[in-house]
Legacy VTK file of the C-alpha trace (Angstrom):
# vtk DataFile Version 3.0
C-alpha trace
ASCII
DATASET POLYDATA
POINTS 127 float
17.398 -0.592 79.680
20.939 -0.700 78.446
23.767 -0.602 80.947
24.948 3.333 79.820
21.535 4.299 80.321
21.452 2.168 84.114
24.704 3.979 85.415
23.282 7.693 84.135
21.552 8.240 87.242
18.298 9.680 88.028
15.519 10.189 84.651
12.974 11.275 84.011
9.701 10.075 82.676
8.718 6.572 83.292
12.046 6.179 84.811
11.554 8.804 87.410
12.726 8.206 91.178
9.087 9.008 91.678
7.801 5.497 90.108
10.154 3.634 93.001
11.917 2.091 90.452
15.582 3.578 90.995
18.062 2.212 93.768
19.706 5.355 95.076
22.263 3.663 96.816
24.012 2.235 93.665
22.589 4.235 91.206
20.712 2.156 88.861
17.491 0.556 88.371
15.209 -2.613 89.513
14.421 -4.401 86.659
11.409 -5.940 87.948
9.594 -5.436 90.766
6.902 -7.641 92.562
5.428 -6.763 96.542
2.558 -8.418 97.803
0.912 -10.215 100.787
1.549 -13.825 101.501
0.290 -15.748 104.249
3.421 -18.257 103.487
5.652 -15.107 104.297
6.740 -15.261 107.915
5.540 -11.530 107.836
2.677 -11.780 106.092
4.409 -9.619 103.327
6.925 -10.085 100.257
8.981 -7.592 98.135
11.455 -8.521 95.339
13.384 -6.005 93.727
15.293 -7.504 91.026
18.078 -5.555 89.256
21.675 -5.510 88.818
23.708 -6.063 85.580
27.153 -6.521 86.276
28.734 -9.843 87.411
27.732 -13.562 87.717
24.414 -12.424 89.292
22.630 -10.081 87.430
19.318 -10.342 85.737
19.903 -9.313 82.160
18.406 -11.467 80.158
18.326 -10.618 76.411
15.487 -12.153 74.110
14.073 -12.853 70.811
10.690 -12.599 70.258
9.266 -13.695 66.684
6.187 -11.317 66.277
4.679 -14.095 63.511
3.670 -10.880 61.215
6.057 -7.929 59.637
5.340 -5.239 61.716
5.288 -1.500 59.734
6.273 1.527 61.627
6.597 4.636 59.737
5.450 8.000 60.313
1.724 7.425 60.150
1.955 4.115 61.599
3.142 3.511 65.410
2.165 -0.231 65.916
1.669 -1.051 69.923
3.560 -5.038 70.138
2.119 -6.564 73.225
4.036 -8.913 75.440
2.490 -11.231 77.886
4.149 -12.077 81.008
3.097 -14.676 83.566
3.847 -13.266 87.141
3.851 -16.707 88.842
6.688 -17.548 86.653
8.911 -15.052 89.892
8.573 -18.560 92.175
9.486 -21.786 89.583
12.850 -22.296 90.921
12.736 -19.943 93.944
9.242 -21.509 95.164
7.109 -19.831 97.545
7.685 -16.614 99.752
8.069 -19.097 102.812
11.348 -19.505 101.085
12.426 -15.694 101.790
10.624 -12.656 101.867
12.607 -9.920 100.738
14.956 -9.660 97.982
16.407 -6.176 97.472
19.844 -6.145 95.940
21.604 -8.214 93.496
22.664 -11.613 94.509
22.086 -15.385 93.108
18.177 -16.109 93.916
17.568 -12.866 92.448
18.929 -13.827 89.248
17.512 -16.904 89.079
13.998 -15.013 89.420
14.353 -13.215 86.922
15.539 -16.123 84.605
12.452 -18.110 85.634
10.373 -14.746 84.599
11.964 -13.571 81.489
12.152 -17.176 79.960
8.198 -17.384 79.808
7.722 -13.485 78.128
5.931 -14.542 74.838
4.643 -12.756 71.740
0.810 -11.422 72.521
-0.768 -9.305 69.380
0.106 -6.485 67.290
-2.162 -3.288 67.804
LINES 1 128
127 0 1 2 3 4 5 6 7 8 9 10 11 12 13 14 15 16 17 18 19 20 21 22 23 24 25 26 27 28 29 30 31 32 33 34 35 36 37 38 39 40 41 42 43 44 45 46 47 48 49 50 51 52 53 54 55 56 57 58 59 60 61 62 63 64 65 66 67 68 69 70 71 72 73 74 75 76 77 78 79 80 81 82 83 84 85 86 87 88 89 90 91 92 93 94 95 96 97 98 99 100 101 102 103 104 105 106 107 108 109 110 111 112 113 114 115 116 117 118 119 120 121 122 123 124 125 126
């Protein structure tokens, strides 16, 4: 999402309040999101919300991905580009929930999260 679109407010669609996605309280959204249960969490619990785009800690990250094939898209075609993503990549520098529980604003682990995640995002298939 580019920054205009992050300081718009409220959308709609996939970026409906609804989907839990939005931060009201600064008006913008969580660029990834991750909750789950951990015995190494002190609660038993994590959450990461990981957003923010202004700053030294933010977690825009900006990528190229070479899709190894021209892709077509044209009125009769609509390819579907598939992106994998590897979920443990959240705890590489960070490393485990025992470390902290609960991230829900912008600040430097946060960041650093979503570094670790973004930098493994790799090319799956073409549909």
């Amino acid at each position: 999402m580019d920054s205009a679109s992050n300081v718009s407010g409220a959308q709609t669609g996939a970026l409906d309040p609804i989907n839990e996605m939005f931060w009201s309280w600064t008006q913008g959204y969580i660029m990834i999101k991750a909750e789950g249960n951990s015995p190494q969490s002190a609660s038993g619990s994590f959450a990461y919300h990981l957003g923010g785009f202004t700053g030294n800690v933010n977690t825009v990250s900006t990528r190229t991905i070479d899709f190894a094939e021209p892709v077509t898209v044209s009125s009769e075609i609509t390819p579907t580009v598939v992106l994998l993503a590897n979920p443990a990549r959240l705890f590489h520098t960070y490393g485990s929930v025992a470390n902290g529980a609960t991230i829900h604003m912008p600040m430097e682990s946060a960041a650093q999260m979503a570094e670790d995640f973004n930098s493994w995002v790799r090319f799956g298939r073409i549909e």
